[in-house]
Each structure stands twice: as structure tokens, then as C-alpha cells.
N, C-alpha and C positions, 0 to 999 in steps of 0.2 A: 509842730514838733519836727525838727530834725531828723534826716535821713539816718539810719542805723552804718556805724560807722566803720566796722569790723564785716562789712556785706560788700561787695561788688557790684557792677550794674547787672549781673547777672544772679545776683543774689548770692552768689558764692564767698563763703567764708573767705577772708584776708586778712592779713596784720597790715595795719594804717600804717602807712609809709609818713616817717615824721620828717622825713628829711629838710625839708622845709621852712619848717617851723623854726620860731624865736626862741633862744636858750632863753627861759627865765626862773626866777624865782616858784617852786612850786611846794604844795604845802596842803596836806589833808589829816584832818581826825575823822576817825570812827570809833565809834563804841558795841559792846557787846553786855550783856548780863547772865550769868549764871546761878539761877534757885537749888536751894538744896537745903538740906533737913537743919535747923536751929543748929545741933549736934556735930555735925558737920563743919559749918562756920566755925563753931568756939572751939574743934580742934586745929581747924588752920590758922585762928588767930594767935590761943593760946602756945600753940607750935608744939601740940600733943599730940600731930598728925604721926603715926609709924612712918612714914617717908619723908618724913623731914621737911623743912622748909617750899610747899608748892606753891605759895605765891612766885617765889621765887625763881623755881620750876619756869612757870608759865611765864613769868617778865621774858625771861632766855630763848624759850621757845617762841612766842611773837617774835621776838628780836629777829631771830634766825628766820621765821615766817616770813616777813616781810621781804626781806633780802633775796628770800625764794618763790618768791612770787612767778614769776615769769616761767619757772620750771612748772609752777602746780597749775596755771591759767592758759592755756595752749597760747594766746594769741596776744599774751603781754608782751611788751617788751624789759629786756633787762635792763636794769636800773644802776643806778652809779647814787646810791641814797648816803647822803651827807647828817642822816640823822634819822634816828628811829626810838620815840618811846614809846614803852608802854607801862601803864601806870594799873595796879590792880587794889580794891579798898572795898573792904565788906560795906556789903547794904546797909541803908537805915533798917530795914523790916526785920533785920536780924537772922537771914535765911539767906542769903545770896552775894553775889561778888560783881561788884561792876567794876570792867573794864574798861580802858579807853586809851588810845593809840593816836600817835602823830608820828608821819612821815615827812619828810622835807627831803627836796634836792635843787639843784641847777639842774634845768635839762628840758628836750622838747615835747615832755611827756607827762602828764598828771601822774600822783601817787594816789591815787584812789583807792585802787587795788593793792597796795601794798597796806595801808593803814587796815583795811578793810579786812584782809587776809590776818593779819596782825592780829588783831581781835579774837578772833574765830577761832585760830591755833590757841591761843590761850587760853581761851577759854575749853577748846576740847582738852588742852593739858589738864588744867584743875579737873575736869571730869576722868579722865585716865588716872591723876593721882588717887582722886579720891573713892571711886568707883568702888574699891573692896567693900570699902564703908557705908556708900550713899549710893546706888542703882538710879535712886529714881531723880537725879539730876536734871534738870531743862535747861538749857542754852537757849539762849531770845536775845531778842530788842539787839542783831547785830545791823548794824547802820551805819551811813555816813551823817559826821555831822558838820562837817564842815569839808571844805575847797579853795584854796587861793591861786590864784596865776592861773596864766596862759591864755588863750583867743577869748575861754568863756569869762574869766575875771575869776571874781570873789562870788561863792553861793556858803549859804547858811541855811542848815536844815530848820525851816521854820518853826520846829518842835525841840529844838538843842538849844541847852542852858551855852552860851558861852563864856 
């Protein structure tokens, strides 16, 4: 395993100087899922929700997530991201909402954390919209599923459908 890369030789927290590095192609999904009551779902699907469209909601809010990354992660750097979706679609189980996020840029820096972050915000959005309704909501399975570009290459989360 590789040395921890946000450390110093003194072990002290630092932001990785990317200076360096090769502008390339960079590019990461992550996903997220949020459970919640049968009742729940079929008012966000039907668009019976009293707050109106949150899938919606939450598409905007990852969106803007992602973008702020670097404010919410002490030791990110800011990003110049040429693209950010996020994609939101009720479970098969009929109980839950899976998300899933792709970030892409030029630049000397993985979007890991932006995809990452992306998910997570939307998902806590659907939980703020829908919370009067549904308390007992759970937020899970938020992950990286994929990586492209830069020194480490191409990684696939061994467990992601791609």
C-alpha cells in the first residue's frame, strides 16, 4: 500500500501539491442509495409529494455538491469540472432511490471527491425533502464505482455493475 498522500514526512496534514502532474482526462462515478417506506417512494414517483418534484431537488443539489467540493473537504482542491451528472431512479425493491454521479474534467487531479460528495448531497436532499413524511430513512451503499485517468490509470470497483 502506498504512503497516505494528504500526510507529510512528519505526518502532518497537507494539500498534495499537484503542480507537477500531467493535465489529463479525468473521470469518476459513485453511487449512493436511499431506503424508505413503500409510501414514500410512490409519493416521489407519482409527484404526490407536498414539495413538489425532489428528485429533482436533489439532481441540483449534487450538481451544486460536487462543484463545492473543495469548500466542504478541507484539503481538496478546487476544480474546474467540465461535467457533472447525477442521475436519480427508484429501486427495484420498491422502497428506495438509487443514485449515481459522474464527474469529469481536464486537469491534475482526480474527481473522486466530487462524484463522491455528489451522491451523498442528494441523497441527504431526498431525506430533508421527504423527512416530514418518512423519519426513518437510511442512506447506504455510498461508494466509488469507478476512476479513470491520471498516474493510477483506470480502477473499477470490483462489486459495480458497469
Amino acid at each position: 500500500m502506498s504512503k497516505l498522500t494528504h500526510l507529510d514526512d512528519n505526518g502532518e496534514a497537507r494539500m498534495v501539491d499537484v503542480t507537477d502532474k500531467a493535465v489529463t482526462e479525468r473521470e469518476a462515478r459513485a453511487e449512493a442509495t436511499i431506503r424508505m417506506a413503500p409510501e414514500t417512494l410512490s409519493m416521489i414517483v407519482t409527484g404526490d409529494h407536498p414539495k413538489g418534484d425532489v428528485l429533482a431537488v436533489a439532481r441540483i443539489a449534487g450538481i451544486m455538491a460536487a462543484k463545492k467540493t473543495h469548500e466542504l473537504i478541507p484539503l481538496c482542491h478546487s476544480l474546474n469540472l467540465t461535467s457533472v451528472k447525477v442521475e436519480l431512479a427508484p429501486g427495484e425493491d420498491g422502497a428506495s432511490v438509487h443514485i449515481q454521479t459522474r464527474c469529469k474534467l481536464s486537469g491534475q487531479t482526480g474527481v473522486e471527491m466530487e462524484a463522491l460528495t455528489a451522491a451523498s448531497v442528494a441523497a441527504l436532499t431526498l431525506y430533508d425533502m421527504c423527512k416530514a413524511v418518512d423519519r426513518g430513512m437510511e442512506i447506504g451503499a455510498v461508494r466509488l464505482l469507478e476512476k479513470k485517468g491520471g498516474r493510477s490509470g483506470h480502477w473499477v470497483s470490483p462489486t459495480a455493475a458497469c
